[in-house]
DRENMISE-17653 format. One line per 10 residues: number of its first residue (from 1); their letters; for each residue z, y, x of N, C-alpha, C. Coordinates in steps of 0.05 Angstrom, whole numbers, plus 5000, padded with zeros to 4 digits. Example, Ala and Ser with C-alpha at 12.3 -4.5 7.8 and 13.67 -1.06 7.14 Angstrom:
BEGIN
1 = as = 5156 4886 5264 5156 4910 5246 5156 4934 5264 ~ 5142 4955 5257 5143 4979 5273 5157 5001 5258 .
END
This chain:
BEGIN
1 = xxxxxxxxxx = 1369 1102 6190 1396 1093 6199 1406 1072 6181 ~ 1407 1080 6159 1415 1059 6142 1401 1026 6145 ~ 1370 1029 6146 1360 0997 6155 1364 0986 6174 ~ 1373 1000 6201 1386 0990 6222 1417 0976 6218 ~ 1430 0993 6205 1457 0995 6201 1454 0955 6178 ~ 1442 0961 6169 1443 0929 6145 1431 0901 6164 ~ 1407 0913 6176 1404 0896 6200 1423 0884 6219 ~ 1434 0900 6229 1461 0900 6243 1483 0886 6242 ~ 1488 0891 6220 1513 0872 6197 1496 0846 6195 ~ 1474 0840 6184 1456 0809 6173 1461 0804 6201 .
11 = xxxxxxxxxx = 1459 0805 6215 1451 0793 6255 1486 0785 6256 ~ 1495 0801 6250 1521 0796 6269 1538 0764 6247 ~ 1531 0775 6212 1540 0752 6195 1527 0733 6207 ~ 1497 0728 6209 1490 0704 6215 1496 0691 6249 ~ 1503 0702 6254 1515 0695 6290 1538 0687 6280 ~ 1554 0681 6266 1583 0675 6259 1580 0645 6241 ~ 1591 0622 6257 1595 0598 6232 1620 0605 6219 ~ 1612 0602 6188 1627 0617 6165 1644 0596 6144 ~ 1669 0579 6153 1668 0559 6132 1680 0571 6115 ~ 1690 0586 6111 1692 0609 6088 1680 0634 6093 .
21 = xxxxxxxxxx = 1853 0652 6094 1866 0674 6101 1883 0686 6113 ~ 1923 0729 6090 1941 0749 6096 1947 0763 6088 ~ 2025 0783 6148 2021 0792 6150 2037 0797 6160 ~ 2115 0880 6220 2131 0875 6234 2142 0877 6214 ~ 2098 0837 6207 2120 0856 6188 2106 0873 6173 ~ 2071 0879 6176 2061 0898 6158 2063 0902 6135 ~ 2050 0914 6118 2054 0917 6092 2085 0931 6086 ~ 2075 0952 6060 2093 0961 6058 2102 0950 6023 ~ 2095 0973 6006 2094 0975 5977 2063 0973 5971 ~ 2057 0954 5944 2038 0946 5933 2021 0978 5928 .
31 = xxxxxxxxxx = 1992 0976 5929 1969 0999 5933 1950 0976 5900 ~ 1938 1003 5899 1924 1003 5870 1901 0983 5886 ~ 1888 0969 5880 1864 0953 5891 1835 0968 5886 ~ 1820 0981 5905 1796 0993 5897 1774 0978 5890 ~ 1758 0991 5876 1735 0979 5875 1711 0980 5890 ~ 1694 0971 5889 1673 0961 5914 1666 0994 5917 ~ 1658 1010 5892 1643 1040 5885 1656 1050 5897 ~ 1698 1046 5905 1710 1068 5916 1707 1065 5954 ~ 1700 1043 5965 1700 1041 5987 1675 1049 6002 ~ 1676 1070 6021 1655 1089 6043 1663 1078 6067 .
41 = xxxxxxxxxx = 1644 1058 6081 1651 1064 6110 1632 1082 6119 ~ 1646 1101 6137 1634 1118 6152 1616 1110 6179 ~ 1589 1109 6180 1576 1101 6190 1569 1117 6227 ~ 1574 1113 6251 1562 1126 6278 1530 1122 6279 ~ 1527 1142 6280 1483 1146 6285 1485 1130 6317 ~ 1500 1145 6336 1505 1133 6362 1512 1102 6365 ~ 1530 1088 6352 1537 1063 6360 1526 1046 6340 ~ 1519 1060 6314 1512 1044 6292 1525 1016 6284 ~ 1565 1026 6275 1577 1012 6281 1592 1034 6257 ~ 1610 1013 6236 1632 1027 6220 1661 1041 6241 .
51 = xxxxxxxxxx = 1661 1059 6225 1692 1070 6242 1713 1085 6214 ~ 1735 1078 6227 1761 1093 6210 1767 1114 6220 ~ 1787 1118 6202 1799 1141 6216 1831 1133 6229 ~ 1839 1137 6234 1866 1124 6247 1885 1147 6251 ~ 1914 1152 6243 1925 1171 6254 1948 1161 6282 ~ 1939 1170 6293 1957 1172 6327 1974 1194 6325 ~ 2000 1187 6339 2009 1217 6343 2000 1234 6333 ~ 2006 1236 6304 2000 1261 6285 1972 1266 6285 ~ 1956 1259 6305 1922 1271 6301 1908 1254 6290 ~ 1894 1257 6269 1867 1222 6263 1857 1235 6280 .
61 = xxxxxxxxxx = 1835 1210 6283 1813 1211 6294 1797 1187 6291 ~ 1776 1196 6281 1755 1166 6284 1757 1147 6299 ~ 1752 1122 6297 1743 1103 6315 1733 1070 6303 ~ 1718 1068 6321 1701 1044 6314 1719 1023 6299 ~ 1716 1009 6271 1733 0990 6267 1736 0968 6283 ~ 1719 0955 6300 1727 0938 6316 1741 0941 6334 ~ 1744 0973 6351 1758 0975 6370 1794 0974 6358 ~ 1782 0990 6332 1813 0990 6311 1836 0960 6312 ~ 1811 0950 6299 1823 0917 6292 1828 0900 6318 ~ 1818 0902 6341 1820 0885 6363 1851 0895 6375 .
71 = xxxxxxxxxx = 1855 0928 6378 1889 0936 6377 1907 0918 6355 ~ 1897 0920 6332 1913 0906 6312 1923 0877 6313 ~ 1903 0862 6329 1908 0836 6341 1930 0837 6361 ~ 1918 0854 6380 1938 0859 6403 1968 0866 6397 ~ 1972 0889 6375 1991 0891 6363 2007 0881 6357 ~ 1998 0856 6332 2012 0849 6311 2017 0816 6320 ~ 2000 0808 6346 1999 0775 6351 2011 0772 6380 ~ 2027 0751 6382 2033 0733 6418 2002 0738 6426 ~ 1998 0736 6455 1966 0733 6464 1968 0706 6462 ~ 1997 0682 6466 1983 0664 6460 1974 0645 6433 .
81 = xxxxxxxxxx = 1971 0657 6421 1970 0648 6392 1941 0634 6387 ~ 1937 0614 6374 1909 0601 6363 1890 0615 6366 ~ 1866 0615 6366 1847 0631 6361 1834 0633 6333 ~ 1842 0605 6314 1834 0608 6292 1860 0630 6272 ~ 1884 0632 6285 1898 0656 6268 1893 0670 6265 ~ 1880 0690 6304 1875 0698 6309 1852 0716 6286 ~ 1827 0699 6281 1811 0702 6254 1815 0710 6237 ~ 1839 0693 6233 1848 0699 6208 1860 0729 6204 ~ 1880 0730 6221 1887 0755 6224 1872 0781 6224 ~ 1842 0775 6245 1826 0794 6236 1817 0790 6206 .
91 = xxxxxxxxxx = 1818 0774 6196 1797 0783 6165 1829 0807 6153 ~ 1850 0787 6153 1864 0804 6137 1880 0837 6151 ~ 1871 0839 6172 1876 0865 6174 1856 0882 6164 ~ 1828 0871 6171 1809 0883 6157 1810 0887 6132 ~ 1820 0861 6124 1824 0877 6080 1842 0899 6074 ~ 1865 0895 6091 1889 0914 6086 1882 0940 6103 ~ 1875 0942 6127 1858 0970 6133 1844 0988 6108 ~ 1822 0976 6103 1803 0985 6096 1810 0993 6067 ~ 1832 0972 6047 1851 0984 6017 1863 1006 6019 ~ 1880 1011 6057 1896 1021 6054 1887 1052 6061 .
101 = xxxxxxxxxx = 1850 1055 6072 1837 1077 6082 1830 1080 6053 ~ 1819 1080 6037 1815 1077 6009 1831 1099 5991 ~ 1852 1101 5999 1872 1115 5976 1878 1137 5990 ~ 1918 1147 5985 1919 1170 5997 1940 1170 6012 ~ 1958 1147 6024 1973 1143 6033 1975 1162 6062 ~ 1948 1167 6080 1948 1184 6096 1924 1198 6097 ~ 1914 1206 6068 1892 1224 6071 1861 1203 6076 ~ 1866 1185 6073 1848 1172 6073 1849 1160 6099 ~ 1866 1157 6113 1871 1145 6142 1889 1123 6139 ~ 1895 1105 6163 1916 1088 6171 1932 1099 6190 .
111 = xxxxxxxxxx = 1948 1088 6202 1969 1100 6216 1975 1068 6237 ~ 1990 1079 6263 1994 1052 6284 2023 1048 6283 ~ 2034 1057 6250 2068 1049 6250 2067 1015 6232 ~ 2079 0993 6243 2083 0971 6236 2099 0975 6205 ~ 2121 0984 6202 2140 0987 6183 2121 0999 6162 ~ 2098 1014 6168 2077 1026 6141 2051 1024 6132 ~ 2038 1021 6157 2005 1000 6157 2009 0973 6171 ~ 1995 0979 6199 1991 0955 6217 2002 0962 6241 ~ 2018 0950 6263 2016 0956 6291 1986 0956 6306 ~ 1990 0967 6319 1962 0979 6341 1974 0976 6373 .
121 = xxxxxxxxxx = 1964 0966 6390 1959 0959 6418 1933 0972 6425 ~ 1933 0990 6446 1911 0998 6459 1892 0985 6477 ~ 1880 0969 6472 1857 0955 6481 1853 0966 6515 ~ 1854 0985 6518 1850 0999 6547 1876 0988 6567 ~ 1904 0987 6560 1926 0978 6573 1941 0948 6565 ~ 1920 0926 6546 1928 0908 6551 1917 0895 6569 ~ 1913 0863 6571 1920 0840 6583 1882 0839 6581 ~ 1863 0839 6603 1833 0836 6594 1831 0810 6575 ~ 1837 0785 6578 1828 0758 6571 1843 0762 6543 ~ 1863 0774 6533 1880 0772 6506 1860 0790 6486 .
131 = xxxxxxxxxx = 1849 0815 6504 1831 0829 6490 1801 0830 6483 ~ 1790 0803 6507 1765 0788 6497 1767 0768 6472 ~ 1799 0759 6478 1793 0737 6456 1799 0755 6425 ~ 1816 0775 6422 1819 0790 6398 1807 0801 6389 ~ 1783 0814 6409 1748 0829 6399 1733 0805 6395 ~ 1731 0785 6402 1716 0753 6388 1726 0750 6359 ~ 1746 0744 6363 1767 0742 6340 1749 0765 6316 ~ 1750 0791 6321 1741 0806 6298 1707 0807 6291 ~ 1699 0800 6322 1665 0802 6322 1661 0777 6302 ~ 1668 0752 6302 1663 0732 6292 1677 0719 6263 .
141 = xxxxxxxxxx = 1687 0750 6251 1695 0747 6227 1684 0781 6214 ~ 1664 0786 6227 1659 0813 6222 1644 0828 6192 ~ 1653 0840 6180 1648 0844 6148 1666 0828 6128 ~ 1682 0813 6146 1691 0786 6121 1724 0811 6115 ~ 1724 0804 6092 1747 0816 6073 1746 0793 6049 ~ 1779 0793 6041 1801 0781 6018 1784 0792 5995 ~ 1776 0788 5972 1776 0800 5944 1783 0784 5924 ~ 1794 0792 5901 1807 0775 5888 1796 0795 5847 ~ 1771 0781 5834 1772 0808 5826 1748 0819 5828 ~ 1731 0822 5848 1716 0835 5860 1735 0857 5883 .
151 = xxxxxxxxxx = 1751 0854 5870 1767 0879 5883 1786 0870 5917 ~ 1785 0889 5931 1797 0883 5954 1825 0872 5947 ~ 1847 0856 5964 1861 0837 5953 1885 0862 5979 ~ 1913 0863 5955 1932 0868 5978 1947 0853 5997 ~ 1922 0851 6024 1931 0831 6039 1953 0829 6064 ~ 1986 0830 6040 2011 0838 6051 2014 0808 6077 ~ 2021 0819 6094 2024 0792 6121 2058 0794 6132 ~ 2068 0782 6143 2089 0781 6160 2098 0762 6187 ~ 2116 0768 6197 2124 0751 6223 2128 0719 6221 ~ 2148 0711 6201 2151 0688 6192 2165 0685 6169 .
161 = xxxxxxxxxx = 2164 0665 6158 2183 0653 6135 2207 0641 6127 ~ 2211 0620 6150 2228 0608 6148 2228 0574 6137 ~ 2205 0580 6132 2188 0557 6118 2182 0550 6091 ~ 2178 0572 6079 2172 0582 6058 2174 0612 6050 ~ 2141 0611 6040 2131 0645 6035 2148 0656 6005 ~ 2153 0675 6004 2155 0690 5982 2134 0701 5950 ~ 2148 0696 5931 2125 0709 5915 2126 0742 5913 ~ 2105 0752 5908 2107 0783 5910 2133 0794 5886 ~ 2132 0791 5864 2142 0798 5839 2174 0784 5849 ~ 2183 0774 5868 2211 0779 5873 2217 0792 5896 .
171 = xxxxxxxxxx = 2201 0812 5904 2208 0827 5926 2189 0856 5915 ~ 2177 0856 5904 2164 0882 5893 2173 0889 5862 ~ 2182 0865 5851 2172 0867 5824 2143 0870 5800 ~ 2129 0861 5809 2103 0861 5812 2087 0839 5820 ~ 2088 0815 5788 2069 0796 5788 2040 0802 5804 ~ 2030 0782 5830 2011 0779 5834 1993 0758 5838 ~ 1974 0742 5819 1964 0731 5821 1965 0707 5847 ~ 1958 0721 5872 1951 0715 5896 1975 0711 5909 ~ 1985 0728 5904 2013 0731 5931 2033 0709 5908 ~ 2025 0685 5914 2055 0660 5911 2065 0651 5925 .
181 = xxxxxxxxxx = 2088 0645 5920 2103 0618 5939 2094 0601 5953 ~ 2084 0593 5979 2075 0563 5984 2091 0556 6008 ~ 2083 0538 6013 2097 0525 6047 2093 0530 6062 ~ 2107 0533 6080 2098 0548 6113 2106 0531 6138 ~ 2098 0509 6139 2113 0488 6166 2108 0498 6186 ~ 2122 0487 6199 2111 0490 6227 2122 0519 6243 ~ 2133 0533 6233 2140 0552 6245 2167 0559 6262 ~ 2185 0541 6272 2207 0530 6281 2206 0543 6313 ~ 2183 0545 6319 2178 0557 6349 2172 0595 6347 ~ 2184 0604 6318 2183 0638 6319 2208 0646 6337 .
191 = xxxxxxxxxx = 2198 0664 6351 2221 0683 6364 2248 0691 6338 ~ 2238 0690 6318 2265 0692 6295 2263 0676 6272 ~ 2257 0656 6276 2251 0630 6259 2284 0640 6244 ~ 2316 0636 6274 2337 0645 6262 2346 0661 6271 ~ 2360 0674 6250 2385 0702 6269 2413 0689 6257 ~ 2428 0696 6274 2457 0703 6261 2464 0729 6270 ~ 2478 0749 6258 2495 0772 6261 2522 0772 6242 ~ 2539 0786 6266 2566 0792 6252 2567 0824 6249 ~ 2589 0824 6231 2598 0854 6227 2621 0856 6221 ~ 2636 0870 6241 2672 0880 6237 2673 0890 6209 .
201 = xxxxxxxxxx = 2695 0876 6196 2702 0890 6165 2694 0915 6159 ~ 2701 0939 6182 2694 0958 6178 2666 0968 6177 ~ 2657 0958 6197 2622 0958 6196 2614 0948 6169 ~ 2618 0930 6164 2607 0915 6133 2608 0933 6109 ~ 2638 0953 6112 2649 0968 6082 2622 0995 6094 ~ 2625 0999 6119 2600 1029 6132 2570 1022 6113 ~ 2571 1001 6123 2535 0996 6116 2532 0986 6091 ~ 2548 0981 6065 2557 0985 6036 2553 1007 6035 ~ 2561 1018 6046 2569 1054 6039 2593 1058 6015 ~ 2610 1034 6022 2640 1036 6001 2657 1018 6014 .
211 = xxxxxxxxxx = 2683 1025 6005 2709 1015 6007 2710 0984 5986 ~ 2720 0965 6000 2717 0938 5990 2751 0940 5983 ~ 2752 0914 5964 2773 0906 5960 2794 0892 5983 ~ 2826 0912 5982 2844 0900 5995 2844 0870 6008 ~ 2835 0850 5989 2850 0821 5992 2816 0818 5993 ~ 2809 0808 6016 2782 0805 6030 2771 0778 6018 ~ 2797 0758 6004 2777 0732 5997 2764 0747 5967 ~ 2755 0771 5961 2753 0778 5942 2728 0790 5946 ~ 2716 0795 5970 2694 0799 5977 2665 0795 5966 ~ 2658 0765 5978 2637 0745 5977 2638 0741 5948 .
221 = xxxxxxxxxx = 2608 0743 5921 2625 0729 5902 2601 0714 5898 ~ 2590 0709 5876 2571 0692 5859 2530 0707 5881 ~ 2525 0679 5888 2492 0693 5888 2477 0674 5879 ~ 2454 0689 5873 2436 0676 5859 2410 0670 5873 ~ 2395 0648 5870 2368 0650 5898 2346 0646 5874 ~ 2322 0656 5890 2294 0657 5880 2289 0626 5877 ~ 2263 0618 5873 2254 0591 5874 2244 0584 5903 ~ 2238 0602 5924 2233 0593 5952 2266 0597 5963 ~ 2281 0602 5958 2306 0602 5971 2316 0637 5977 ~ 2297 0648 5965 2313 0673 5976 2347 0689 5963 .
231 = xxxxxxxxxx = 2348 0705 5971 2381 0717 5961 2364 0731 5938 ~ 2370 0721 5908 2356 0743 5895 2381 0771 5888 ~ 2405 0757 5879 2414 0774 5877 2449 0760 5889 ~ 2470 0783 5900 2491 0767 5903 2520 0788 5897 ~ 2538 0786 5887 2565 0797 5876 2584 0797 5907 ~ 2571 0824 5922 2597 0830 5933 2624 0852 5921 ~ 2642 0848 5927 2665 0863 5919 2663 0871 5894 ~ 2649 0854 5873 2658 0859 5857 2630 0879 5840 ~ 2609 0881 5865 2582 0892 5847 2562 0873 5858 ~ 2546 0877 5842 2514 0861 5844 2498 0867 5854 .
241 = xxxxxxxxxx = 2488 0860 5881 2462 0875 5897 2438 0854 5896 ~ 2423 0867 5896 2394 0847 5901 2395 0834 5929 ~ 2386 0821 5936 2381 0810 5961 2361 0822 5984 ~ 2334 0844 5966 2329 0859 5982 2338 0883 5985 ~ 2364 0890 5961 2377 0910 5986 2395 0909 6002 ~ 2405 0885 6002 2416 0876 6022 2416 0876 6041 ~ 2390 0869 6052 2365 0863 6074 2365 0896 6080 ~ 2365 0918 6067 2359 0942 6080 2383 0950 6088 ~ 2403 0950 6070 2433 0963 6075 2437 0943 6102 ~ 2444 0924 6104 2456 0907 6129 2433 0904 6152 .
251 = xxxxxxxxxx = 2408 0909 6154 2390 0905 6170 2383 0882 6174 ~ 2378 0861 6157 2381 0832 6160 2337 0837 6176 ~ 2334 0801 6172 2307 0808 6193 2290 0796 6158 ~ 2313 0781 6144 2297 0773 6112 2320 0768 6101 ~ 2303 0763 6066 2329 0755 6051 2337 0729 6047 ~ 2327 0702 6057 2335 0683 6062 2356 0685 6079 ~ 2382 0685 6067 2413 0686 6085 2436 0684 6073 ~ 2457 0675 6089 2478 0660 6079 2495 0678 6096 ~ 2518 0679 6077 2537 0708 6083 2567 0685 6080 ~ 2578 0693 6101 2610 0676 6103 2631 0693 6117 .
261 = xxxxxxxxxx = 2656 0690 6107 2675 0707 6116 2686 0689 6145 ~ 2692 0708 6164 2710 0680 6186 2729 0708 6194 ~ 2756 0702 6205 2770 0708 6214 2773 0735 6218 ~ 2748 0750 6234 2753 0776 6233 2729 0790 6232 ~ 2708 0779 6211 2684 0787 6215 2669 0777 6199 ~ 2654 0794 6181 2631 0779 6163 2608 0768 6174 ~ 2591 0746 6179 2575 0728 6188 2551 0727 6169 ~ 2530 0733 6182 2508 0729 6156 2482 0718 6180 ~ 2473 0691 6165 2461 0677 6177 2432 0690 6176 ~ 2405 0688 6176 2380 0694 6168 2357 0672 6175 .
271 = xxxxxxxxxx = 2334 0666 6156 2316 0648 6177 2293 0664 6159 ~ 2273 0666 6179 2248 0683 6176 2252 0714 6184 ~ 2227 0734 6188 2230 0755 6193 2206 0762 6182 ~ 2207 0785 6158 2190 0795 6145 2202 0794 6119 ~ 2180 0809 6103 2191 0815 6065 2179 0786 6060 ~ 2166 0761 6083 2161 0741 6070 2136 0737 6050 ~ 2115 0757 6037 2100 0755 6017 2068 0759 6031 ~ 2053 0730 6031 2030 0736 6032 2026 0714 6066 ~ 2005 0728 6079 2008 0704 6104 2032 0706 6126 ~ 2049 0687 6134 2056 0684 6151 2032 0678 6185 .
281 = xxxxxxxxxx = 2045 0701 6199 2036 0694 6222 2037 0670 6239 ~ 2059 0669 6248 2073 0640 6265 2061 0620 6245 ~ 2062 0622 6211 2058 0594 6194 2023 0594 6206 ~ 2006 0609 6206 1982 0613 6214 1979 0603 6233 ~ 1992 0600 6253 1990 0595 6278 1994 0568 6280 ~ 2012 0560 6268 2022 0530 6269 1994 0516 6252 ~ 1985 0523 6235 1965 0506 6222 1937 0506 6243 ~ 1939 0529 6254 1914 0534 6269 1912 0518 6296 ~ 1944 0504 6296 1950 0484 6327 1938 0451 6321 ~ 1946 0457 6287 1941 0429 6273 1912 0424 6265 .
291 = xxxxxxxxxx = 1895 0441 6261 1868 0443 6267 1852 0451 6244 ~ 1873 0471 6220 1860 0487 6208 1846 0507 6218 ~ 1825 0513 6195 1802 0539 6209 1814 0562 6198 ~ 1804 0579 6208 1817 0611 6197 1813 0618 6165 ~ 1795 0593 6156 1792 0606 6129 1816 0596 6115 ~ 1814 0564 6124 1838 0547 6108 1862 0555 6109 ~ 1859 0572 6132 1887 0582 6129 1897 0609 6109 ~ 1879 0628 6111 1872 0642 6091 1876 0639 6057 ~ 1862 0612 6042 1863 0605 6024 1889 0594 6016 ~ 1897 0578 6047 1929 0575 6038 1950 0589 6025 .
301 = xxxxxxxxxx = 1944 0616 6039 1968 0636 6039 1961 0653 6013 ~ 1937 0657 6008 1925 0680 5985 1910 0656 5959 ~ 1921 0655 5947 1911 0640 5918 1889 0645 5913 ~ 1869 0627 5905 1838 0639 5887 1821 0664 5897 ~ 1824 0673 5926 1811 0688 5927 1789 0684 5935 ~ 1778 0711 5953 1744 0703 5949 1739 0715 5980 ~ 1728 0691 5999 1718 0702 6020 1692 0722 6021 ~ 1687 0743 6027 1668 0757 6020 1662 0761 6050 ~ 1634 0761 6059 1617 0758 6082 1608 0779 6086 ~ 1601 0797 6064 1583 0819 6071 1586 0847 6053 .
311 = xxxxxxx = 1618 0850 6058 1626 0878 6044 1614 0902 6056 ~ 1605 0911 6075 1599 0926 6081 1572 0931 6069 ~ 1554 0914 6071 1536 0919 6045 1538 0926 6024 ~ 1564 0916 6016 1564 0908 5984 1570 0942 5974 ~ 1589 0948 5997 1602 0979 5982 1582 1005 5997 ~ 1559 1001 6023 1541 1018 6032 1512 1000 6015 ~ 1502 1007 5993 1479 0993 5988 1460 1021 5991 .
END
């Protein structure tokens, strides 16, 4: 089984031109990075094909990683999106899957909740042509994983930016190499490139969870922004909040936002949707219109890492 199984993998790498990156919103909180020794894919005698474990409605259950990752596409992407993001997307769900099967977050499983692993689409009730091109998409980046290290890379992704990514260590606290700041053009055509929302005074003091000061121009006070523009931290009523708790307390879609008093209602602008750190999707997309390949796009978003072709060998030898 095993010489089939390496066979298998060599056939499918060399069927793929390789010119070598990633992330509702996935990604949650930063995961320890394993090492090659800690990662088992579980091998089918029958399909002779890696599989996870996945938890559904409370039950895991095995299933083929490709069938896994081609939902994940479906999931997490427009059908009409590039085909080279597309790529892209599969390598980096595949790194962040396979870190996040690794540990103990669910027993050694993933899960199909967006807000904690990855979103999942059932391949059986989408669109046929969205789900040929998302199983291409993974067949033709198949084995390839982020490492940075030797080690699998936490490959945090989101919806958009705003036009500029976030560094990890101002939204986690937690310098990472990889996860920096860079530029994200092109993304002006996201379903939430912008938001605005208001909130009745009273709504505003609810979702504080306190009573503000009487004389309301006393509200709004001093904020401070990151080096990509975000809210790092800002002085309402008189206390100091970070900008990402901001983002949780008010439900903003990111912390790139501008907060103004009008008449009878606090106003808070937003551009991007996501914690912002690591690949932007839509920015993926836009480069992938402009006629980057899935790798370049990849290298864009993740600093110094290391395309790796043939993990599945590397951690089944």
């Amino acid at each position: 089984m095993e010489g089939n199984w390496k066979a298998y993998i060599f056939a499918l790498v060399l069927g793929v031109a390789v010119p070598w990156m990633v992330c509702a919103l996935g990604g949650g909180s930063l995961t320890p990075a394993p090492t090659c020794e800690q990662i088992h894919i579980t091998v089918s005698e029958e399909k002779q094909t890696p599989t996870i474990a996945v938890l559904m409605q409370e039950k895991t259950q095995q299933m083929p990683l490709t069938e896994y990752l081609t939902g994940v596409i479906l999931g997490e992407l427009p059908a009409d999106f590039a085909f080279e993001a597309k790529k892209a997307q599969a390598v980096v769900a595949r790194t962040y899957a396979l870190r996040i099967a690794s540990g103990d977050r669910h027993a050694g499983a993933v899960c199909t909740d967006s807000g904690c692993c990855q979103s999942y689409r059932d391949p059986a009730v989408a669109d046929d042509k969205a789900v040929q091109e998302a199983r291409k998409a993974v067949l033709e980046t198949e084995a390839m994983v982020l490492t940075y290290g030797g080690k699998l890379i936490d490959a945090t992704y989101f919806s958009c930016s705003g036009g500029v990514t976030e560094d990890a260590v101002a939204v986690w606290g937690t310098e990472i190499p990889y996860l920096q700041s860079v530029a994200s053009p092109g993304e002006e055509h996201a379903a939430h490139y912008s938001d605005t929302v208001s909130f009745t005074f009273a709504a505003f003091e609810s979702a504080l969870q306190r009573d503000l000061p009487e004389d309301r121009s006393q509200w709004l006070g001093t904020v401070n922004y990151t080096d990509s523009g975000s809210v790092a931290s800002m002085i309402i009523g008189g206390v100091s909040y970070k900008g990402t708790q901001l983002r949780k307390l008010l439900g903003l879609r990111s912390t790139v936002f501008e907060m103004c008093m009008e008449e009878d209602a606090v106003v808070v602008r937003t551009k991007g949707f996501g914690h912002r750190v690591g690949m932007s999707q839509y920015g993926a997309d836009a480069m992938a219109r402009t006629g980057s390949d899935f790798a370049q796009i990849l290298s864009h978003y993740y600093q110094d890492v290391q395309l790796e072709t043939d993990w599945y060998e590397l951690t089944n030898p």
